[in-house]
N, C-alpha and C positions, 0 to 999 in steps of 0.2 A: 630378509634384509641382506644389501651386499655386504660383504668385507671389506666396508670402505667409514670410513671417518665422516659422522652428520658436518663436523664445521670445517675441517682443510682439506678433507676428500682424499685421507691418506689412504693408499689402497696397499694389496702385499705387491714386494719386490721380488723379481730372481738374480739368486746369484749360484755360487759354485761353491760344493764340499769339495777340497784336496786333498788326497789322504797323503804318506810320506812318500808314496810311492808315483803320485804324481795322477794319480786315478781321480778323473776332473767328472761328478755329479751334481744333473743341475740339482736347485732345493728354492726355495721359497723362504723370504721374510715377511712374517705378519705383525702388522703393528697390533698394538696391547689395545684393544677396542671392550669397552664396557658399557651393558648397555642403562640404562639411566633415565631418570624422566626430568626433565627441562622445561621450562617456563616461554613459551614463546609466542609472542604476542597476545597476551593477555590467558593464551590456552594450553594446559600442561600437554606431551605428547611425549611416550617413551621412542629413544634413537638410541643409536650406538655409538659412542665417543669415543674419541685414544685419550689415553691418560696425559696425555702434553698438553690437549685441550682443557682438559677439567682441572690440571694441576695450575696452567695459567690463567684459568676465569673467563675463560670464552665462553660460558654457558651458565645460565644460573638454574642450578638444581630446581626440583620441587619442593 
């Protein structure tokens, strides 16, 4: 499965560690993906969700 969100298709970001010194490392943010079994279309199938979608009811569980 990708590292992507089944219902907004969040995927990870890049951005940059800074240290004080000014020492610029790229790095990666990954959204909070849980994987879950969901009811869709009359047929349960386990995907992986971000918690913004299952916290807002974009998906109804098993």
């Amino acid at each position: 499965m990708p590292m992507q969100c089944y219902v907004c298709a969040k995927t990870p970001i890049f951005g940059h560690t800074i240290s004080h010194a000014h020492n610029v490392r790229s790095r990666k943010f990954y959204p909070n993906l849980q994987s879950i079994r969901i009811v869709e279309n009359g047929s349960v199938k386990r995907v992986r969700v971000c918690t913004r979608c299952l916290r807002s009811g974009k998906v109804q569980k098993a």
